[in-house]
C-alpha positions in Angstrom: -3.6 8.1 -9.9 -5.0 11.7 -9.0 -4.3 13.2 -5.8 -6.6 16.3 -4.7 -6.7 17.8 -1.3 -9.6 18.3 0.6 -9.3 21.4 0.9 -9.9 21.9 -3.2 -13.4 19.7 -3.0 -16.7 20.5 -1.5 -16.5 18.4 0.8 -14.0 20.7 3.2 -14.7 20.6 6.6 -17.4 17.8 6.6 -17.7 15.6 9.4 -15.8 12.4 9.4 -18.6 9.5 9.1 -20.2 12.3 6.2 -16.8 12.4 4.3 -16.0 8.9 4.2 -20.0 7.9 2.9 -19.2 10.9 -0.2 -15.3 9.3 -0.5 -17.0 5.8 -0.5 -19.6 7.0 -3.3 -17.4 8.7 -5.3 -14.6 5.7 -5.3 -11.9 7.3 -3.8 -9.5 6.9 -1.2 -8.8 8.7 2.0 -5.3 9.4 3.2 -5.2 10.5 6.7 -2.9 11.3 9.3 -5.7 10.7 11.9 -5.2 7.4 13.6 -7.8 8.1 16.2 -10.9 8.9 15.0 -11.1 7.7 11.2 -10.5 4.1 12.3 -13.7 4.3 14.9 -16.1 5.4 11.7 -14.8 2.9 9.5 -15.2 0.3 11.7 -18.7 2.0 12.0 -19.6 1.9 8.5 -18.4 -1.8 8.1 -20.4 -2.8 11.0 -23.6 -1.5 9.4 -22.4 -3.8 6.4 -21.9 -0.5 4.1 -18.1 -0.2 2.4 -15.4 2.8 2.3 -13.2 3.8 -0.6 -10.2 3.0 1.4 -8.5 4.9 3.9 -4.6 5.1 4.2 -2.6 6.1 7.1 0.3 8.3 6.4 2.8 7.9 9.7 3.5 11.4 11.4 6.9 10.3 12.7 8.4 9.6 9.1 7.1 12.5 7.5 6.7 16.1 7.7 2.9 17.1 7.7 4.5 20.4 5.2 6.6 17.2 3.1 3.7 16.7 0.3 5.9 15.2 -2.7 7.4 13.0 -0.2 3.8 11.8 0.5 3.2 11.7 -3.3 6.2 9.7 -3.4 5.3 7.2 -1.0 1.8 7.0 -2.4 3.0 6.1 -5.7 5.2 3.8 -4.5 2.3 2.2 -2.1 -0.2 1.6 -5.4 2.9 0.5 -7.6 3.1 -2.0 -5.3 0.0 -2.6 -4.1 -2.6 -1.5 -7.1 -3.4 -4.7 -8.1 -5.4 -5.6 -5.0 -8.8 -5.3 -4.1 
């Protein structure tokens, strides 16, 4: 599993609907704190029968947005557990 921030790719600061059609292309996933917009392109780009690389939610209330190996953590845990599916 790699893990790179957006901040460290060329795609920092793209839209939303831009980001997830590169993500998608390039077969990665998105993980997002953003529960309100993300969701609304997704659904988007499903609707218009094209796919996403994933998108996972990481929950404000259980961890600090500063917390980043506890988000590796939980990552790791989440494809340990969950890898195997499509």
């Amino acid at each position: 599993m790699d893990v790179v921030s957006l901040y460290d790719t060329p795609w920092r600061g793209l839209p939303d609907a831009p980001l997830l059609e590169a993500l998608d292309h390039e077969g990665w996933t998105l993980v997002s704190r953003d529960v309100n917009t993300i969701p609304e392109f997704v659904k988007a780009r499903l609707a218009a029968g094209l796919t996403h690389g994933g998108v996972i939610y990481a929950d404000s209330k259980r961890l600090r947005q500063s917390d980043v190996r506890g988000l590796i953590r939980r990552l790791v845990a989440f494809v340990e557990k969950h890898g195997h599916e499509d």
